[in-house]
C-alpha positions as YAML, in Angstrom:
chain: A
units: angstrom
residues:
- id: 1
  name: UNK
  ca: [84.82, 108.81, 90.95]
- id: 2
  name: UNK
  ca: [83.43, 105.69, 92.46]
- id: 3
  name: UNK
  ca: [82.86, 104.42, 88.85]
- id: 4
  name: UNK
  ca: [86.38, 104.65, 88.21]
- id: 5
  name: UNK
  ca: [87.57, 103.22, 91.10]
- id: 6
  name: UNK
  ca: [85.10, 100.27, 90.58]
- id: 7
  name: UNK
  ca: [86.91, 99.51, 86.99]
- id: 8
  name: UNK
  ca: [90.42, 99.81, 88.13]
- id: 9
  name: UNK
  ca: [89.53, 97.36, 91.22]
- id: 10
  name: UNK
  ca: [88.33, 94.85, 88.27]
- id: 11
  name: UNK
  ca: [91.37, 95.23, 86.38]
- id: 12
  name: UNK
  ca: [93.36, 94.77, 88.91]
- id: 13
  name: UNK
  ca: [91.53, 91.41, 90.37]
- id: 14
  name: UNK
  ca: [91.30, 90.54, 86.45]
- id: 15
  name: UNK
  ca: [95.56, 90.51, 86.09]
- id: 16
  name: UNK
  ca: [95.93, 87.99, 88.86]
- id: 17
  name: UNK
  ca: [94.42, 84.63, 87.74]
- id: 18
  name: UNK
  ca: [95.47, 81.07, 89.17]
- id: 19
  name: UNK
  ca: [97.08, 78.29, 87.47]
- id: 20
  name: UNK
  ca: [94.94, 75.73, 89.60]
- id: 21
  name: UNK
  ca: [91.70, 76.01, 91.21]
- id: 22
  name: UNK
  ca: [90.10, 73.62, 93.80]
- id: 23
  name: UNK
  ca: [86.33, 73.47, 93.52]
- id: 24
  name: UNK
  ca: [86.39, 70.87, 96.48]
- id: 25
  name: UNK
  ca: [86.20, 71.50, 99.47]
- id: 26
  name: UNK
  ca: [84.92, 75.08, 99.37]
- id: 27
  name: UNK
  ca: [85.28, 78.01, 101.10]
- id: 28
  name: UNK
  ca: [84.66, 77.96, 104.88]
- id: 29
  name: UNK
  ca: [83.53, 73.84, 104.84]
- id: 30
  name: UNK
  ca: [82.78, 71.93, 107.95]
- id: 31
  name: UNK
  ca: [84.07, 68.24, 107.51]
- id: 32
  name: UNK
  ca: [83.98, 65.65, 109.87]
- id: 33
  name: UNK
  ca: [87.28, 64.15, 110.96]
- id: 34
  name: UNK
  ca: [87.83, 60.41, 109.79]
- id: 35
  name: UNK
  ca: [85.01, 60.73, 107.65]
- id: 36
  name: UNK
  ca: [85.54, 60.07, 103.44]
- id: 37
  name: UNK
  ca: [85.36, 63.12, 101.83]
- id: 38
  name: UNK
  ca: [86.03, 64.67, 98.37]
- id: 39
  name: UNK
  ca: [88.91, 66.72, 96.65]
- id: 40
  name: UNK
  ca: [88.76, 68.46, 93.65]
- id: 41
  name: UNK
  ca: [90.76, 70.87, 91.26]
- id: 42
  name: UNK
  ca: [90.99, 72.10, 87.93]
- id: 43
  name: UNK
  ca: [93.49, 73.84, 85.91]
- id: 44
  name: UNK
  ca: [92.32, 77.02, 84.12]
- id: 45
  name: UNK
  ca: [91.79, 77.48, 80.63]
- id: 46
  name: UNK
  ca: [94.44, 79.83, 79.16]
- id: 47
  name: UNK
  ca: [97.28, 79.78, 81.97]
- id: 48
  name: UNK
  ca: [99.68, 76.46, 81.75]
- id: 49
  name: UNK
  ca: [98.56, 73.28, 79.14]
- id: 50
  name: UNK
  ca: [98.14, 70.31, 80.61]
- id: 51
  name: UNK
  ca: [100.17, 68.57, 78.39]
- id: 52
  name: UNK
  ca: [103.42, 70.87, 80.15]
- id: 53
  name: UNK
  ca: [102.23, 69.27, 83.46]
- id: 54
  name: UNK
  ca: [103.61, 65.92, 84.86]
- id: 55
  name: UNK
  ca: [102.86, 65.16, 87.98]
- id: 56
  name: UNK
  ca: [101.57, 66.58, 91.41]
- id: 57
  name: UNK
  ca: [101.71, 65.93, 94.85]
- id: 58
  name: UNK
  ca: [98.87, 66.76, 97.52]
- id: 59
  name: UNK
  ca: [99.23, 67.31, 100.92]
- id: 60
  name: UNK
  ca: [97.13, 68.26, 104.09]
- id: 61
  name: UNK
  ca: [98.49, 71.62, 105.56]
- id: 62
  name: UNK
  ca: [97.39, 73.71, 108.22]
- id: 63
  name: UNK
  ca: [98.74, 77.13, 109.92]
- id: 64
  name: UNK
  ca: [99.05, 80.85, 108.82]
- id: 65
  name: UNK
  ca: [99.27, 82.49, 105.39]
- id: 66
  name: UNK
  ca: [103.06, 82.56, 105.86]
- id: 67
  name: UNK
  ca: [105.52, 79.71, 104.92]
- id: 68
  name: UNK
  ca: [106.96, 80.31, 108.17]
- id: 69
  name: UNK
  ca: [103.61, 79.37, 110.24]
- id: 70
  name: UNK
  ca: [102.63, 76.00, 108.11]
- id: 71
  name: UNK
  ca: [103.02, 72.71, 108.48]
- id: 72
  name: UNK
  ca: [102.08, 69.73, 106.10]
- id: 73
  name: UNK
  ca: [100.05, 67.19, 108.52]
- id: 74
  name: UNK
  ca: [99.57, 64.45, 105.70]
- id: 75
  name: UNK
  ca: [100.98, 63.81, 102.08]
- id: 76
  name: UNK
  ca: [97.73, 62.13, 100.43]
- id: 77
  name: UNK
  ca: [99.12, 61.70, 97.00]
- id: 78
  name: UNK
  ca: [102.90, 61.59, 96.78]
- id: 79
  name: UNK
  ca: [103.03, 61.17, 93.02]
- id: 80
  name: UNK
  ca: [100.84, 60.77, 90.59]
- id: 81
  name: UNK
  ca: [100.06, 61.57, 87.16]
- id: 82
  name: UNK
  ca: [98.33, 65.10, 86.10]
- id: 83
  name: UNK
  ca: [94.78, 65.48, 84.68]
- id: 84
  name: UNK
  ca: [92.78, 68.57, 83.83]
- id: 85
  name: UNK
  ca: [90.16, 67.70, 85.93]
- id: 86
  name: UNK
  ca: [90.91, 65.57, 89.00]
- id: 87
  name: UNK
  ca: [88.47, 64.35, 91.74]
- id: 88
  name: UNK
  ca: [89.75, 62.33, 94.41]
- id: 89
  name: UNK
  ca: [88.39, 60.76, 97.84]
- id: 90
  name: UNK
  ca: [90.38, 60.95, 101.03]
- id: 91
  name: UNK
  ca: [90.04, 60.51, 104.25]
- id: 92
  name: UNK
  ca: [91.59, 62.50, 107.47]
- id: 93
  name: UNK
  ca: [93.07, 60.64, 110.89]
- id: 94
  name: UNK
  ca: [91.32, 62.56, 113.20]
- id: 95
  name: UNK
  ca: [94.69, 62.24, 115.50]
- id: 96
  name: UNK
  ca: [96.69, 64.94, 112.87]
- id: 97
  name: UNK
  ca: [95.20, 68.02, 114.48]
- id: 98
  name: UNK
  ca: [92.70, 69.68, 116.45]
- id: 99
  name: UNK
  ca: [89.04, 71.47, 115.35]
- id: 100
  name: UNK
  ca: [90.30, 74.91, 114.91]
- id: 101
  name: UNK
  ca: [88.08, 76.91, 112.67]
- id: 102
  name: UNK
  ca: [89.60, 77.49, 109.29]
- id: 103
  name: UNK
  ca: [92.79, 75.81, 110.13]
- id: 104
  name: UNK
  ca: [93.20, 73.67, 106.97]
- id: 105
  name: UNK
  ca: [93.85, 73.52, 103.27]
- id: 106
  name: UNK
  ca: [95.38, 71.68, 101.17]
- id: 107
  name: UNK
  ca: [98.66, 72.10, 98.69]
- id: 108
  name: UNK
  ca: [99.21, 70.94, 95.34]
- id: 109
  name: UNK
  ca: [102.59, 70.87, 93.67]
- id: 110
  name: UNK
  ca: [102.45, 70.25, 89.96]
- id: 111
  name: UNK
  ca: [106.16, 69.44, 88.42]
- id: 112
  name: UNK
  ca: [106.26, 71.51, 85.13]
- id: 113
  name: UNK
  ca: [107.84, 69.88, 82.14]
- id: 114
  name: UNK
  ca: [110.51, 72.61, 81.47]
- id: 115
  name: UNK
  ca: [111.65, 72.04, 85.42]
- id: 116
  name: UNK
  ca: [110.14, 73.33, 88.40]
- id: 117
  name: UNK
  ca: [106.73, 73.72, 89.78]
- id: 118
  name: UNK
  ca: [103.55, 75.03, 90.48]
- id: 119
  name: UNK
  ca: [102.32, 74.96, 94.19]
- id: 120
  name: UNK
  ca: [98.61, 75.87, 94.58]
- id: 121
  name: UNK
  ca: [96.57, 75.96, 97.68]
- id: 122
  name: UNK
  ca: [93.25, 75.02, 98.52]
- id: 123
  name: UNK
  ca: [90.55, 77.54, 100.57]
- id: 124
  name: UNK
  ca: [90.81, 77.17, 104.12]
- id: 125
  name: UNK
  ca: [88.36, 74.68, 105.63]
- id: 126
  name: UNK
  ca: [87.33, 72.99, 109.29]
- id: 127
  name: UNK
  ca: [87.64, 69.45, 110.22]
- id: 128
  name: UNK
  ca: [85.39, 68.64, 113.32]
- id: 129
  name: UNK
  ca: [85.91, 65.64, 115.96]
- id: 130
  name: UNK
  ca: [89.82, 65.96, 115.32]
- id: 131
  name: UNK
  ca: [91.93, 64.76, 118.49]
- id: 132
  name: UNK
  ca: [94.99, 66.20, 117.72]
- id: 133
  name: UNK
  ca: [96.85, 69.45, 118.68]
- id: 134
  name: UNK
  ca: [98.89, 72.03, 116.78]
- id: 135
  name: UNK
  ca: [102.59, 73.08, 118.07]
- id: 136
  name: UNK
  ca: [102.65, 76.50, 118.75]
- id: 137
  name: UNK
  ca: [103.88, 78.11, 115.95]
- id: 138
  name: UNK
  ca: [100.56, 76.34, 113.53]
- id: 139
  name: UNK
  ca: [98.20, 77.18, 116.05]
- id: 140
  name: UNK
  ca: [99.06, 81.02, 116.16]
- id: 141
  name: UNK
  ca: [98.78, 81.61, 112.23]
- id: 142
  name: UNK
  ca: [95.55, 79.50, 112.20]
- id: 143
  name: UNK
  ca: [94.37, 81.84, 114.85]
- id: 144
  name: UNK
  ca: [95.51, 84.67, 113.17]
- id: 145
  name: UNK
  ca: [93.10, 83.87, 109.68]
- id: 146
  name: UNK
  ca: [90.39, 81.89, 111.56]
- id: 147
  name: UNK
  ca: [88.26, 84.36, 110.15]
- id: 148
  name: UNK
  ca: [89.46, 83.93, 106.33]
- id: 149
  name: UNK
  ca: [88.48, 81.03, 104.11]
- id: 150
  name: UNK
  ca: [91.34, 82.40, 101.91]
- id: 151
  name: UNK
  ca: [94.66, 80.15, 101.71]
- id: 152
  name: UNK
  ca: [97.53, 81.10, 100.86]
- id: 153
  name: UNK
  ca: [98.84, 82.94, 97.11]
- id: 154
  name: UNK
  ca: [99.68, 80.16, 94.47]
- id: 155
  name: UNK
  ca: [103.71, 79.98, 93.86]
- id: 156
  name: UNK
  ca: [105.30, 79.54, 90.37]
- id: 157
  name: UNK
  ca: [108.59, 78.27, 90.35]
- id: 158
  name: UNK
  ca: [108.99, 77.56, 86.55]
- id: 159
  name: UNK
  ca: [111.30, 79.35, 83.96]
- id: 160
  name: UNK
  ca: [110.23, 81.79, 81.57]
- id: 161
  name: UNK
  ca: [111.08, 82.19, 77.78]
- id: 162
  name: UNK
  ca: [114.81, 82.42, 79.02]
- id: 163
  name: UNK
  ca: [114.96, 79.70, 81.01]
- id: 164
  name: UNK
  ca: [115.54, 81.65, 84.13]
- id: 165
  name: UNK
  ca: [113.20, 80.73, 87.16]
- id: 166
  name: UNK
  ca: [109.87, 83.14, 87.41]
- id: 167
  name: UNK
  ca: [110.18, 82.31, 91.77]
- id: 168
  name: UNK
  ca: [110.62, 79.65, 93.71]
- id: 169
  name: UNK
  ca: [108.74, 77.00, 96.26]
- id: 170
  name: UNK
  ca: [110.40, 74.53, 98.17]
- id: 171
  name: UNK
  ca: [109.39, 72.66, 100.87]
- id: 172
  name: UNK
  ca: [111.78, 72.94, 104.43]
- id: 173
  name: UNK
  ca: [112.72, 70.06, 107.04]
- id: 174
  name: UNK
  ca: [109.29, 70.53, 108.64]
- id: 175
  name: UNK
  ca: [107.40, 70.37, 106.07]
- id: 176
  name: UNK
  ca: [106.57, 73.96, 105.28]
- id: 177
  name: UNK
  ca: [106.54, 76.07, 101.86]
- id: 178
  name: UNK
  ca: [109.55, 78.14, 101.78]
- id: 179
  name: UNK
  ca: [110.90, 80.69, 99.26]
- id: 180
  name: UNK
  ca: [114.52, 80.20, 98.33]
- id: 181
  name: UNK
  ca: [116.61, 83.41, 98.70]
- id: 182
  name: UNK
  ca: [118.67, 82.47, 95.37]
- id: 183
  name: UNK
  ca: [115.33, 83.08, 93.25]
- id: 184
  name: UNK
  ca: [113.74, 85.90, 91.22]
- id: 185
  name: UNK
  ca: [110.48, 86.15, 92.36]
- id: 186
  name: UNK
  ca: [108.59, 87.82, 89.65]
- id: 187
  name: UNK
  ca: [105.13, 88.07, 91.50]
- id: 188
  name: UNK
  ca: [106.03, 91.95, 92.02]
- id: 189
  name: UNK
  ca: [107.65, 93.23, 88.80]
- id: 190
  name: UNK
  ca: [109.60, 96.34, 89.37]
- id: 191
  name: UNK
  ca: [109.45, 99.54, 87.33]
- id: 192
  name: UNK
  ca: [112.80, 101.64, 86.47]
- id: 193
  name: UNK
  ca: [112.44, 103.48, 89.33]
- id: 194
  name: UNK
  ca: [112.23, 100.52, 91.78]
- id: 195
  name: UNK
  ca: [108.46, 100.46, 92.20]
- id: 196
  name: UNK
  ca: [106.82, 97.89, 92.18]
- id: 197
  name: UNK
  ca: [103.30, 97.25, 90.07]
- id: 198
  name: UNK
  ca: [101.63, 97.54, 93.68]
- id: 199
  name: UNK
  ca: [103.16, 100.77, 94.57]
- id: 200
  name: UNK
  ca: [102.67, 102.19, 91.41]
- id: 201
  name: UNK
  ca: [98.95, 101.48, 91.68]
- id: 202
  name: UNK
  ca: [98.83, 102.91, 95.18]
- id: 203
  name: UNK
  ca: [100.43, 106.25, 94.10]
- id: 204
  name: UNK
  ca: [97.89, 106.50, 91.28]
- id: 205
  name: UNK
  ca: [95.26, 106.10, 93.20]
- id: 206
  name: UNK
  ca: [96.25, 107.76, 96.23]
- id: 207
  name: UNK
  ca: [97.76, 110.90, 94.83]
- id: 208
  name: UNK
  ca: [94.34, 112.08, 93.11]
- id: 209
  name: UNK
  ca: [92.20, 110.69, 96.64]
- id: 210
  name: UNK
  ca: [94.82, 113.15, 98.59]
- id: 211
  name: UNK
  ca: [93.96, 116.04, 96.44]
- id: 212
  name: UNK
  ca: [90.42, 115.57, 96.75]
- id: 213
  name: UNK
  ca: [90.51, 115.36, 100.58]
- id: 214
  name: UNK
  ca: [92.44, 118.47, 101.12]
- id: 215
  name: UNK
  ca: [90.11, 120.60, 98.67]
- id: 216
  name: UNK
  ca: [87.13, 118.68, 100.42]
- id: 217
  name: UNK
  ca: [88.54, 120.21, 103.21]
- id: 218
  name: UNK
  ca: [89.38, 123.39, 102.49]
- id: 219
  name: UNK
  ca: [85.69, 124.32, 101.27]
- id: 220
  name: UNK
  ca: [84.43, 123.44, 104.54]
- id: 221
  name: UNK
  ca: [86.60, 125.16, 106.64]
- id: 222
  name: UNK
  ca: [85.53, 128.20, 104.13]
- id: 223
  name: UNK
  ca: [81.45, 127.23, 104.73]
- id: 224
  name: UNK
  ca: [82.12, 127.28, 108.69]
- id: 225
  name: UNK
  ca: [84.10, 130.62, 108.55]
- id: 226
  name: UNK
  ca: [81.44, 132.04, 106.42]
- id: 227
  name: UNK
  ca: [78.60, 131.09, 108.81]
- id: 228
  name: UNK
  ca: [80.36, 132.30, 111.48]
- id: 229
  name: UNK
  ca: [80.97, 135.68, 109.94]
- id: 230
  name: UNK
  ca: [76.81, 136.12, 109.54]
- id: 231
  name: UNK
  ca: [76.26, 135.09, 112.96]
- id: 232
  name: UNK
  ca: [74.99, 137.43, 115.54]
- id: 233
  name: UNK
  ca: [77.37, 138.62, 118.74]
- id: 234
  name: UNK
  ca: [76.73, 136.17, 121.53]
- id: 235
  name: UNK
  ca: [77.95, 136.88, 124.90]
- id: 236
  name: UNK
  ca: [78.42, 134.04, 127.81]
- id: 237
  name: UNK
  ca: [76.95, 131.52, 124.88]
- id: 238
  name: UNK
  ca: [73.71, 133.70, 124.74]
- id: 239
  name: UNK
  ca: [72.47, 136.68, 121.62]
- id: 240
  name: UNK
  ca: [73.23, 140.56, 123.21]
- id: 241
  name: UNK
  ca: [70.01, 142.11, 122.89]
- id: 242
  name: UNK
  ca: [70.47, 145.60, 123.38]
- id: 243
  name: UNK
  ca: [66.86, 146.75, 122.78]
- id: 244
  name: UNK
  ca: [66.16, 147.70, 126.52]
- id: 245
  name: UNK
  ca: [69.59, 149.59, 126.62]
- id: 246
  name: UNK
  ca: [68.94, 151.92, 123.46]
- id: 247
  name: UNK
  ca: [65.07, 152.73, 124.80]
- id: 248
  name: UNK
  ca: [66.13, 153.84, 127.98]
- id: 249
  name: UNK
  ca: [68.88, 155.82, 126.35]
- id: 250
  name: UNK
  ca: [66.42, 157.41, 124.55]
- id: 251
  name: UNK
  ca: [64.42, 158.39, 127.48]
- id: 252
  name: UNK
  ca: [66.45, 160.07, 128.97]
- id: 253
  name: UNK
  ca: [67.02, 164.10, 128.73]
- id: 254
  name: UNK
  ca: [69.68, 165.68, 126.56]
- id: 255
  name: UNK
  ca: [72.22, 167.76, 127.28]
- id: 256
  name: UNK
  ca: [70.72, 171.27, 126.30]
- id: 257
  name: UNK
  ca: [67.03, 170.20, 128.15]
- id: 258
  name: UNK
  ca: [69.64, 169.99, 131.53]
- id: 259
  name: UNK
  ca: [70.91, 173.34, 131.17]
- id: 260
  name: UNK
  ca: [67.75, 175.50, 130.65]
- id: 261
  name: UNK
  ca: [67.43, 178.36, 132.64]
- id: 262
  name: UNK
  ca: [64.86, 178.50, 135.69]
- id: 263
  name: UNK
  ca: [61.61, 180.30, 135.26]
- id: 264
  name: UNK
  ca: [60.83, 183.03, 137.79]
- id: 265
  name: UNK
  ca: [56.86, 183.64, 138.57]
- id: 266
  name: UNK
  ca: [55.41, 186.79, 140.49]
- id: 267
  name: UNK
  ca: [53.11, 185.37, 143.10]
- id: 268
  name: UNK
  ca: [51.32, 188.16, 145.09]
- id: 269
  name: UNK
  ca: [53.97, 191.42, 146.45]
- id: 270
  name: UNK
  ca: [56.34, 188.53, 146.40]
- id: 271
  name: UNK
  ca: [58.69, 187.13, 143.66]
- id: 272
  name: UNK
  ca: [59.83, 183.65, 144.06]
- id: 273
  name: UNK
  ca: [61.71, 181.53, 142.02]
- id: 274
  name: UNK
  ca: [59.77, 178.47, 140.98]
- id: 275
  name: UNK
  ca: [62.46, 175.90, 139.14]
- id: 276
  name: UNK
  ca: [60.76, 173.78, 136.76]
- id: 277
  name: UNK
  ca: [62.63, 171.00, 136.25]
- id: 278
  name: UNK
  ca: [62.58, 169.11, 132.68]
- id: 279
  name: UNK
  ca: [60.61, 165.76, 132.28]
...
């Protein structure tokens, strides 16, 4: 069973592939404020050609997972032209924010050629000897993932073979991702029955784990019956030995040795009646 579950995890994970990747900064990095540093990304072989991407814009975020607890700190790029393969060197004002752990990434939107775009996100990183602070609303979502390098999911707004939009990204008056209500997200495709791909999975998976558990359960409520059924009688939490009780029983005269008639003995001229008494 574990098997199995092992190969559906890795199909699943395998289904969900980026359009961009940044290889720079990784995971979890420490870099010091106002210090040069590098930024890099690449877009992966068999999602989106290059040649259908224009241009991109890069930006300094930090905050939550959620569009609605991010901020963009600093556009480092405004426009410029796309390459597979793009390195860059920046460097942060140490006045933008404060040294949170994990409280940064970065956000690429790529402008597709067919309209729309592609807005990818960095892994969360940590920029020491900052001087800034974060409002409120940042500072609670980066507390909320300090302990995840993960940023947040990649956003396709482009249109599909029909030309109709696949989802939509667009950026609000503060300068946070937001989802327009308009769109048709198609990150969670629907079945007929209103399911989506997620919740089909889950019932797959849980429905057999369910079954399992209650027969899992069921044969050891039958093992603890059955090994209380072959246990001895206890009384006050101790075994009834009743050994003593039966030997004394047996000791003891019966019923027709208790009724036997009394002996009487001539002794001398005199008769007297000498009882003789069992045991």
């Amino acid at each position: 069973m574990e098997l199995i579950l092992c190969f559906l995890v890795l199909a699943l994970t395998s289904c969900v592939s980026a359009v961009v990747t940044f290889l720079q900064p990784t995971a979890g990095a420490e870099i010091q404020g106002g210090e040069s540093f590098t930024v890099q990304w690449i877009l992966e072989d068999g999602t989106i050609p290059a040649a259908n991407l224009t241009t991109y814009k890069l930006a300094l975020c930090a905050g939550g997972n959620n569009a609605s607890s991010q901020a963009v700190l600093s556009t480092l790029v405004q426009s410029a032209a796309f390459s597979n393969n793009t390195e860059l060197s920046e460097n942060i004002e140490t006045s933008i924010g404060g040294s949170d752990i994990n409280a940064y990434f970065f956000m690429l939107v790529t402008n597709y050629t067919g309209g729309g775009t592609i807005t990818s996100f960095s892994s969360r990183f940590t920029l020491s000897y900052m001087h800034g602070t974060f409002d409120s609303t940042v500072l609670a979502g980066i507390q909320f993932m300090s302990a995840s390098t993960t940023g947040p999911t990649e956003i396709l707004d482009i249109p599909d073979s029909t030309g109709t939009p696949t989802a939509t990204s667009s950026l609000s008056s503060s300068g946070s991702p937001t989802a327009s209500s308009s769109s048709t997200a198609t990150t969670s495709p629907t079945t007929s029955a209103g399911l989506s791909k997620s919740g089909v999975v889950g019932l797959a998976l849980g429905v057999p784990l369910c079954m399992m558990g209650l027969a899992l359960a069921g044969y050891l409520l039958y093992q603890h019956r059955k090994k209380r059924s072959e246990r001895p009688w206890k009384l006050m939490g101790s075994e009834l030995d009743l050994t003593s009780a039966r030997a004394e029983l047996d000791a003891r005269p019966s019923e027709a040795e208790m009724h036997t008639p009394a002996n009487v003995h001539e002794i001398g001229d005199s008769k007297e009646l000498a009882v003789e008494l069992p045991g």
